[in-house]
C-alpha positions in Angstrom: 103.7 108.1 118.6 105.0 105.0 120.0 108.2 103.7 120.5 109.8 100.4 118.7 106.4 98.6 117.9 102.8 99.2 117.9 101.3 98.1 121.0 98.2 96.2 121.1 96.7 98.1 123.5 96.7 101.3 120.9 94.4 98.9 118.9 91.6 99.0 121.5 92.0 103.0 122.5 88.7 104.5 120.7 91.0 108.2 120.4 93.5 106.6 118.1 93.8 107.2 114.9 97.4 107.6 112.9 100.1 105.5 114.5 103.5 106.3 114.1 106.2 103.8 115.6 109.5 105.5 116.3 112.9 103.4 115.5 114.8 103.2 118.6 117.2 101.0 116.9 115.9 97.4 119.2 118.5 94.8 117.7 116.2 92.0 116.1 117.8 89.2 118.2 116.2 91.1 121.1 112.9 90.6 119.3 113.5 87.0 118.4 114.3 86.4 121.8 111.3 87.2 123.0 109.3 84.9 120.3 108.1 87.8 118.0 108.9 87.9 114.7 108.8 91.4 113.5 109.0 92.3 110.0 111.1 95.2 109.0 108.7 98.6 109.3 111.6 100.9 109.2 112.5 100.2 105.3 111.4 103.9 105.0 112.4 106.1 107.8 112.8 106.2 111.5 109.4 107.4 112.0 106.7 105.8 109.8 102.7 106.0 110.2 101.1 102.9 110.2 97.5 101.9 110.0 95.3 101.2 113.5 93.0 98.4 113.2 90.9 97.3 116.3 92.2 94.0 117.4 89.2 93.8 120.5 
């Protein structure tokens, strides 16, 4: 589990396998203020499992 966003360094970790960000209800501006642009992943819950794929 990871909070808010996946993090790119769970990309890279050999031992990962599921992902599951965890809404802790970051405001988008907060994110757009930053320069990412995030796309909704929380459509379907607070807690939703999303696929790892090795960015190395």
């Amino acid at each position: 589990m990871t909070l808010a966003l996946p993090k790119v360094g769970l990309g890279r970790a050999a031992n990962v396998g599921a992902l599951y960000p965890a809404d802790i209800s970051v405001p988008p501006a907060l994110f757009a203020a930053m320069g990412l642009e995030v796309p909704v992943i929380f459509r379907s819950g607070s807690v939703v499992a999303v696929r790892v794929v090795d960015v190395s």
